[in-house]
FIZA-590765 format. One record per atom (N, C-alpha, C): x, y negated, z. Coordinates in steps of 0.1 Angstrom, whole numbers, plus 5000, padded with zeros to 4 digits. Each point is the difference from the previous one (the first is absolute). Example, Ala and Ser with C-alpha at 12.3 -4.5 7.8 and 13.67 -1.06 7.14 Angstrom:
REM FIZA-590765
513250575078
499149885000
500949885000
499649894993
500949895000
499249895008
REM end
This chain:
REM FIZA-590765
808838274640
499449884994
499050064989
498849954999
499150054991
500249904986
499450054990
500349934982
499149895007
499149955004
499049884996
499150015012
499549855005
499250005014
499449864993
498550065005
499049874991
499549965017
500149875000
499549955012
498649924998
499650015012
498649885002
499350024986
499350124998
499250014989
498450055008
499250004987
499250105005
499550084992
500350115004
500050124995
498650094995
499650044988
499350065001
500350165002
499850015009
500050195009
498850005007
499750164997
498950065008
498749954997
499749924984
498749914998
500049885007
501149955004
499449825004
501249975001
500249895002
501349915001
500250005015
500850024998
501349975015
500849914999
499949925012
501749915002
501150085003
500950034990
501150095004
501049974988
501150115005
500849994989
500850114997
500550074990
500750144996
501350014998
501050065005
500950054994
500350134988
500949974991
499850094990
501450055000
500650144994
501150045001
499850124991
501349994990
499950114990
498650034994
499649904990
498549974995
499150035006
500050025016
498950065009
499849875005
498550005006
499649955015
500150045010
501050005007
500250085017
499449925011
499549864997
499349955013
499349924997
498850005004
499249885003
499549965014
500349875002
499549955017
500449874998
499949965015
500349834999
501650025005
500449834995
501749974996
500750105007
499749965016
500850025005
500650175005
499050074989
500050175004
500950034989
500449914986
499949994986
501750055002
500550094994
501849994999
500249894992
501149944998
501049924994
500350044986
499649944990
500150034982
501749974995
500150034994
501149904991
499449894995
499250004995
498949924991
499049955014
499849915007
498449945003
499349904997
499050034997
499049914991
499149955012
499549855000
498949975007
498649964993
499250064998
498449994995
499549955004
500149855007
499449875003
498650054997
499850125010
498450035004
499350044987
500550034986
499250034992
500050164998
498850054990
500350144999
500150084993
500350095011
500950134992
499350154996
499949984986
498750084995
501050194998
499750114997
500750094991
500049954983
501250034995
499949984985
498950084992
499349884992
499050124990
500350114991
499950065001
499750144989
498849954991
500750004988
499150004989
499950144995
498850024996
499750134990
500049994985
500149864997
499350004985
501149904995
501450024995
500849904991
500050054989
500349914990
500650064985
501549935002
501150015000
501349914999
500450064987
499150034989
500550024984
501750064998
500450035011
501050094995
500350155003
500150064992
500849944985
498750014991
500849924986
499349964989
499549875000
499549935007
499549835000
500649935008
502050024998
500249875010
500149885000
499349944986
500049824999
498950005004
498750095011
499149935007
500549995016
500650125002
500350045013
501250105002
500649985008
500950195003
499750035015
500950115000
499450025016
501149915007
501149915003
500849935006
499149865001
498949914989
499649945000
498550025008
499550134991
499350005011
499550005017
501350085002
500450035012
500449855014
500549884993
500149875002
498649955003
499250004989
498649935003
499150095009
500550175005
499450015009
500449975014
501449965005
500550045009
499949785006
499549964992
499549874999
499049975008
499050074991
498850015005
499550155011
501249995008
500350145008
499550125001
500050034987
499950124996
501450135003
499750065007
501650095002
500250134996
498450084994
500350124991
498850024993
500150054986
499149994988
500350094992
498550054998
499650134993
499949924982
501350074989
499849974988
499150074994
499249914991
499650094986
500850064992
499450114992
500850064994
499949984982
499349865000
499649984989
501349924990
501050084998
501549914995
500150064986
501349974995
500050074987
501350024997
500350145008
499050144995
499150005010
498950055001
499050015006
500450115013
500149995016
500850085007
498750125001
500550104987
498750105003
501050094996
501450015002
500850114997
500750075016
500850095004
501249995008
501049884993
500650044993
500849894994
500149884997
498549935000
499949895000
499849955014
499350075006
500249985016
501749975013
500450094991
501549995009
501049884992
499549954988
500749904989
499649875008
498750035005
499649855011
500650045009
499950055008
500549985012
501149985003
501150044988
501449985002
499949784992
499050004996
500149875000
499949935009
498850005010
499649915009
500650045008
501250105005
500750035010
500849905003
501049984988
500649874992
499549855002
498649975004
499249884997
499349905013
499350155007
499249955007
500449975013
499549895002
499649915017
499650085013
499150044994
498850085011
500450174993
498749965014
500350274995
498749964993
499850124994
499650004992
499350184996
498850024992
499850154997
499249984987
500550094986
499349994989
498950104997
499249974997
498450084992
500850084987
499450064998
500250164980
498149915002
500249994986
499150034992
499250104993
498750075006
500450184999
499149934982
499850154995
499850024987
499150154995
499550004995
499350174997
501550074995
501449934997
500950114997
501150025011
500049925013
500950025006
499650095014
499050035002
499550045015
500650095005
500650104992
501150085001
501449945005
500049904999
501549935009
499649945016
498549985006
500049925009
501150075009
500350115004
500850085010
501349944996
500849964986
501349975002
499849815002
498849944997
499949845001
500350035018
499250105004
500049935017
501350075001
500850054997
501350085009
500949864992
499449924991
501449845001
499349905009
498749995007
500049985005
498649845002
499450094988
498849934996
499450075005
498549915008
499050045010
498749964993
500149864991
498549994996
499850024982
499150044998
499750034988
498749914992
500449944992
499249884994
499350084986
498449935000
499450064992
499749844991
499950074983
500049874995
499750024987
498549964992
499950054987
500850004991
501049905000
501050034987
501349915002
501350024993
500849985005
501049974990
500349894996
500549924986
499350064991
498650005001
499250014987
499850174999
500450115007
500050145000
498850005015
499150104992
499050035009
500650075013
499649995010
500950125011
498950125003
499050044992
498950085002
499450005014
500349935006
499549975014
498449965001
499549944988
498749974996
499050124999
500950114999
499050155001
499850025015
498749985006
499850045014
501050205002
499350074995
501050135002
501649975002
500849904994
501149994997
500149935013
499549905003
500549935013
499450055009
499450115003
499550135013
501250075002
500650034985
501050095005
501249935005
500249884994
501249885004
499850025018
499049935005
499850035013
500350075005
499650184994
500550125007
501650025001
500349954991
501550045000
500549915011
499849865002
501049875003
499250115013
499150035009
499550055011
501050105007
500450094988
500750085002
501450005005
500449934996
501149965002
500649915010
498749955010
499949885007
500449844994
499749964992
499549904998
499349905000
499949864992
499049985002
499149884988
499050014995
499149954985
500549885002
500049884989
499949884997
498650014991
498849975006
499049964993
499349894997
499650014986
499549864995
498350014996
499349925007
499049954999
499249934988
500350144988
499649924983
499750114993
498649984996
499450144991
500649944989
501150044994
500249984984
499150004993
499250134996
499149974990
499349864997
499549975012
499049905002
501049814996
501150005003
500949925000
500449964985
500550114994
500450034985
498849954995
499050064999
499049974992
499449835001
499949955015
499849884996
500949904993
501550065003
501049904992
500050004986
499450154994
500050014986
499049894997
498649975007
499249934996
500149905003
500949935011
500049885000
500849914985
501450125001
500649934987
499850024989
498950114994
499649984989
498949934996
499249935012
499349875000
500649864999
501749994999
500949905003
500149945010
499550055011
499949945011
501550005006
500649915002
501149955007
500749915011
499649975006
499649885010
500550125015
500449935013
500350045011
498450095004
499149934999
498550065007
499650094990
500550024988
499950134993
501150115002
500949985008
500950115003
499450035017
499749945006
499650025012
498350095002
499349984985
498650084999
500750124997
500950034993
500750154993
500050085009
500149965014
500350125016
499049995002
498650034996
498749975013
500050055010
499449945012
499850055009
499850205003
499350034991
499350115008
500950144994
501649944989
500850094999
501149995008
500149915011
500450035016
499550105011
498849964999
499250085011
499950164994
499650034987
499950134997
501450085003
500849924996
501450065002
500750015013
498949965007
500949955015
499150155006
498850034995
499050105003
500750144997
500249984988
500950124995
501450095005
500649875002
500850075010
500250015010
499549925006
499650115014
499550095005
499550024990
498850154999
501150095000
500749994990
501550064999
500850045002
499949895009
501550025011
499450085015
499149955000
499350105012
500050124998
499450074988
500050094994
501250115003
501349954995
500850054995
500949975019
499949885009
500549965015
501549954992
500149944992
501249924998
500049875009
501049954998
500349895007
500049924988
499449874999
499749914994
499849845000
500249934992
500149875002
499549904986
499049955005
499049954994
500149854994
500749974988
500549845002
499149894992
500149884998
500049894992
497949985006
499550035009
499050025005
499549834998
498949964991
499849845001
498549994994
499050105005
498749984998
499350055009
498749945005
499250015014
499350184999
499750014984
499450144996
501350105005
501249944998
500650125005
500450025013
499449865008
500550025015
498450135004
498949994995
498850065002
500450125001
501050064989
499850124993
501450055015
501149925004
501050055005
498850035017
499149905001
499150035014
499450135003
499650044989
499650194994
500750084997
501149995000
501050094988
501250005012
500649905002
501850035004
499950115016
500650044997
500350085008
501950015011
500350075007
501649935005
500950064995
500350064988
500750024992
500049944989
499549845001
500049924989
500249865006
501149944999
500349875002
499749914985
499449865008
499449894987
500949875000
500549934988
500749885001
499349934989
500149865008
500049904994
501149914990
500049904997
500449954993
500249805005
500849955003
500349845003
498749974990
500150024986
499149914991
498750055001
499750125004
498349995004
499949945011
500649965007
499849955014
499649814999
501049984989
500349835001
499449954985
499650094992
500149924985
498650074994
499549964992
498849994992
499949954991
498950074990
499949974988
499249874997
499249925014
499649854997
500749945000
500550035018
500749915003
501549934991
500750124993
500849974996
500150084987
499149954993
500250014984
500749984990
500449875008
500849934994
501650034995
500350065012
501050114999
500550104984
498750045001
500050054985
501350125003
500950064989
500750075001
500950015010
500349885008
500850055013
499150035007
499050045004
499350065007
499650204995
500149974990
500250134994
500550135005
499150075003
500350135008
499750124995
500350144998
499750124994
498750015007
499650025015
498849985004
499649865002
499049934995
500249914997
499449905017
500249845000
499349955007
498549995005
499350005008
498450034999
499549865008
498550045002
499549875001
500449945014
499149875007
500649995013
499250085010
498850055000
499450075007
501050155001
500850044992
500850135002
501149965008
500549884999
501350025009
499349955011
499049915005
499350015010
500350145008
499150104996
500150145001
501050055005
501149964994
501250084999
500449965010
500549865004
500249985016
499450105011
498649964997
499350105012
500450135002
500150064986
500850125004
501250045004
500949914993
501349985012
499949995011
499149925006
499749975015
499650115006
499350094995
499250095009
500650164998
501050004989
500450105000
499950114991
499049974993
499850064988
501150024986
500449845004
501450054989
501149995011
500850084997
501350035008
501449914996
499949944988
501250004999
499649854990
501349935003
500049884988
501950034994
499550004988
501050034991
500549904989
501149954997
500149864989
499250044986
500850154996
500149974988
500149904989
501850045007
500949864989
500650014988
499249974994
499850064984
500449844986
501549975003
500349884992
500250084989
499549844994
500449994982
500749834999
500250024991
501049834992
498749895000
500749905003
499049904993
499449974988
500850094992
500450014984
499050084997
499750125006
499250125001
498349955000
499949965016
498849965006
499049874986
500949914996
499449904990
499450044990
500650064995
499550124988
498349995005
499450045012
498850005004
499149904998
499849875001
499449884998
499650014986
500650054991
499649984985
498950154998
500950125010
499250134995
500350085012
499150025006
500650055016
500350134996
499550044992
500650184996
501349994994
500649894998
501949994999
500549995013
499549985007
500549985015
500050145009
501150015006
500350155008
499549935013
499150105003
499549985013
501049995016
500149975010
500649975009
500149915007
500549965012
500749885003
500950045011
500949895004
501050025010
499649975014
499850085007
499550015017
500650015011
501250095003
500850035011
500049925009
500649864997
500749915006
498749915008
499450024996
498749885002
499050085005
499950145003
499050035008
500049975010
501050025010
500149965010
499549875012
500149894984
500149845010
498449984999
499250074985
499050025003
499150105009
500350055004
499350065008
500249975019
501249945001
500049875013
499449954999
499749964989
499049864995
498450025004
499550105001
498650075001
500250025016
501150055003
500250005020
499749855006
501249924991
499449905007
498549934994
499350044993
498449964999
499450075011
500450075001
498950115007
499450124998
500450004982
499050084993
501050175003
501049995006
500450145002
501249995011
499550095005
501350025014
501650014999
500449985005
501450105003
500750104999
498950075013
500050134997
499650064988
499149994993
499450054989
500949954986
500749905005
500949984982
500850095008
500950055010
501050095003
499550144997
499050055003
499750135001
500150034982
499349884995
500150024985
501149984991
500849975004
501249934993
501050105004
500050055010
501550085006
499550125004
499250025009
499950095011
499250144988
499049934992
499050144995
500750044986
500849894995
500750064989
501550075010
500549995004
501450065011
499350145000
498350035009
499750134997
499850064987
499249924993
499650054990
501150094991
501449964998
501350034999
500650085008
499650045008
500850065011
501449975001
499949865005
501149955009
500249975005
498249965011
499949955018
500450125006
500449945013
500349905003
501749894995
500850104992
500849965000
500049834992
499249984990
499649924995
498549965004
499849855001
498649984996
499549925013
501050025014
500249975008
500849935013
499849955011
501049965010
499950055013
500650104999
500550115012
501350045001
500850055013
500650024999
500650124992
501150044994
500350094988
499650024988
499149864995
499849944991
501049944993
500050034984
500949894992
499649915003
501349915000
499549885000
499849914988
498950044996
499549904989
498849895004
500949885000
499249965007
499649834993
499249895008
499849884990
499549935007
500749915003
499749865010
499149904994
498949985005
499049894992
499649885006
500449914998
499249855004
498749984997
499450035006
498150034999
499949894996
500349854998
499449865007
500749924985
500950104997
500849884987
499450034987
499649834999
499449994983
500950004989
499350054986
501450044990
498650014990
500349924987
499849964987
500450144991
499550124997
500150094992
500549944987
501650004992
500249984989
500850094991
499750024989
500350094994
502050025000
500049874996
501549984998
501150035011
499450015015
500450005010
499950205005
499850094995
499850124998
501250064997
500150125005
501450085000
499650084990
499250044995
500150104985
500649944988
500350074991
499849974986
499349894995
498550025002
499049944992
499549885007
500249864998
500049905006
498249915000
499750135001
498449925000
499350145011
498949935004
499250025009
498349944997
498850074998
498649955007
500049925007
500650005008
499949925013
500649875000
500249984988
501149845000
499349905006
500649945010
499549925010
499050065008
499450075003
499650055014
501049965013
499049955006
499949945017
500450155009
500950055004
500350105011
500549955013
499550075010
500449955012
500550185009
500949955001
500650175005
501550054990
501050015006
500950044984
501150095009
500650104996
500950105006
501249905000
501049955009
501149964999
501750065001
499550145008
501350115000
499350124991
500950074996
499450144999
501350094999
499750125008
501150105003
500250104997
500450104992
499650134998
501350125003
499250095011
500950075012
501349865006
499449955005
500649905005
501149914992
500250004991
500949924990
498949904993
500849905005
499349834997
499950004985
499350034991
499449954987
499749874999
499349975006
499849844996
500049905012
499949884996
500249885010
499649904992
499049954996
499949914986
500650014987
501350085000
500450024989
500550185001
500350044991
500450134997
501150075007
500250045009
501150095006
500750154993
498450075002
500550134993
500650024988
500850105001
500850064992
499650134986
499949984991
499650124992
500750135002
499050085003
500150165007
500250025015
499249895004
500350025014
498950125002
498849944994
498950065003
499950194999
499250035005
500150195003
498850054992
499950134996
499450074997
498850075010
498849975002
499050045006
500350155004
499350075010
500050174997
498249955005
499350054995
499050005002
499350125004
REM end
């Protein structure tokens, strides 16, 4: 008898949907065909014809732990991904202590061992003083290395081009792989100095602080870089047309690009009003950019859509409306990428195929964990996420499995919403919460 037999679904394998159905056994997939080839589950499920996607891999969470667990921890967070069927997620390393030690690295991971839903793999934060540890970060079992001007208020010297050439060389050396960000500091810093020593405080004066063209320079720079040096790299928070120009000249295939849910859906006209919950480190751009940014999802240019779910308190975010520079930038994403981006399938504006390839299949490579992840084949985890393409659902904040009970999106129209989600075949969800804290595994990347 196999663990679980999903009947009358349709499957996405091989790039298109099939009418079939899988058996799973010892968190594997050992068959896919129609019923009657299917062994006998302990568990069988019938999928009244709806489908059956692989679970997403996210690349870009914050689940704030440790150090910020009244916005998030990783058990909560882990809930609002496995919701919005998310089944394994790359942390930041931006906590407090900042994970830029050995020691502070293995202090997380014996936390979220403890916590987490889904598997899961954490980012180091490299530094001009740690580069000398990347060889013991990867022997615990860290693969990506995040680059980041400063870090609870301490510069990480990473703003010295020399310094982040050598960051590259080393994380290369070692087989690794970059977390790069798409932001000429100098250029950044200096307009924020001038916006707020003009008093400028308002949402559309925090949103001029990023201009455009300290994306693109930065998006220029490192690629140059990374080519340079043949690291493996990954290009994030990508949400201006100048930088899609620059990635048409520049990227090369040792550089994968992600997007972002809020460059895709949200803007600085359209939704101004927003004000601090809309508030992002890179910030919102105009509607002509996320125009853009679709297209380049569609065609392939960017590889990858990433949440980056970055909660704060309600308590936190308010602060903004009076002085947006009291407001910590972020918002909470995981759970709600998903139903929006069905939501674009069923418009038209994006395929199937193409939210899969982006959601599971190029982050699963990108990671090095296809096919075991990212996919539906046989000897594949079975991470997997049953979706009712056709069911309508009212985005509310209150109705959210994280922490932080607000959402952008409050009241958005979605049509599309994950209704199972499985991770190596253990039922996580069903409308309500199943999984167990520490079910979830440790990535090897």
């Amino acid at each position: 008898m196999t663990d679980t037999t999903i009947l009358n679904a349709r499957v996405f394998t091989g790039g298109a949907l099939t009418e079939c159905g899988i058996s799973i056994e010892d968190e594997k997939i050992t068959r896919i065909g129609k019923d009657p080839h299917l062994h006998p589950g302990n568990t069988v499920i019938d999928a009244h014809g709806m489908i059956l996607l692989p679970g997403l891999v996210d690349l870009h969470v914050h689940f704030r732990d440790p150090g910020a667990t009244h916005k998030e921890d990783f058990f909560t967070g882990s809930c609002a991904a496995i919701a919005g069927g998310v089944t394994s997620v790359l942390d930041e390393p931006n906590n407090t202590p900042v994970i830029d030690t050995p020691e502070a690295l293995r202090s997380k991971l014996e936390i979220i061992k403890r916590k987490s839903l889904v598997d899961y793999s954490c980012s180091v934060a490299l530094n001009a003083w740690n580069l000398n540890s990347v060889k013991e970060f990867r022997s615990l079992g860290a693969y990506c290395f995040a680059e980041f001007d400063e870090l609870g208020d301490k510069p990480t010297g990473l703003t010295d081009a020399g310094v982040l050439l050598e960051a590259m060389r080393c994380v290369k050396e070692e087989g690794g792989m970059m977390l790069l960000n798409c932001r000429e500091a100098k250029i950044v810093d200096k307009a924020i100095r001038d916006i707020r020593a003009a008093g400028r405080n308002s949402f559309d004066d925090y949103n001029d602080s990023f201009p455009h063209v300290a994306e693109a320079v930065a998006a220029a720079e490192r690629l140059l870089m990374a080519e340079d040096i043949g690291v493996k790299a990954h290009l994030r928070e990508i949400s201006t047309h100048e930088t899609l120009g620059v990635l048409n000249c520049l990227k090369k295939s040792n550089v994968s690009t992600e997007v972002r849910p809020d460059h895709l859906f949200l803007n600085r006209v359209d939704h101004a009003a927003l004000g601090p919950l809309a508030e992002q480190w890179t910030p919102i751009r105009r509607p002509d950019d996320s125009r853009e940014m679709l297209k380049a999802l569609n065609s392939g240019l960017i590889d990858v859509i990433a949440s980056d779910h970055a909660p704060h308190t309600m308590k936190e975010k308010k602060l903004g409306y009076k002085n947006i520079w009291s407001s910590p930038p972020g918002i909470p994403a995981v759970e709600t990428m998903l139903p929006l981006l069905l939501t674009e399938v069923n418009k038209g504006t994006l395929s199937l195929a193409r939210l899969v390839e982006a959601s599971s299949i190029n982050p699963a490579k990108i990671l090095g964990v296809y096919p075991r992840k990212g996919c539906i084949q046989v000897g594949s985890d079975a991470d997997l996420v049953l979706v009712d393409i056709k069911k309508e659902k009212t985005i509310r904040g209150k109705e959210l499995h994280g922490k932080t009970k607000w959402t952008p999106y409050e009241g958005w129209k979605t049509i599309g919403e994950p209704v199972l989600t499985f991770v190596r075949g253990i039922l996580m969800y069903d409308e309500v919460i199943f999984g167990k804290p520490g079910q979830g595994k440790a990535l090897h990347c």
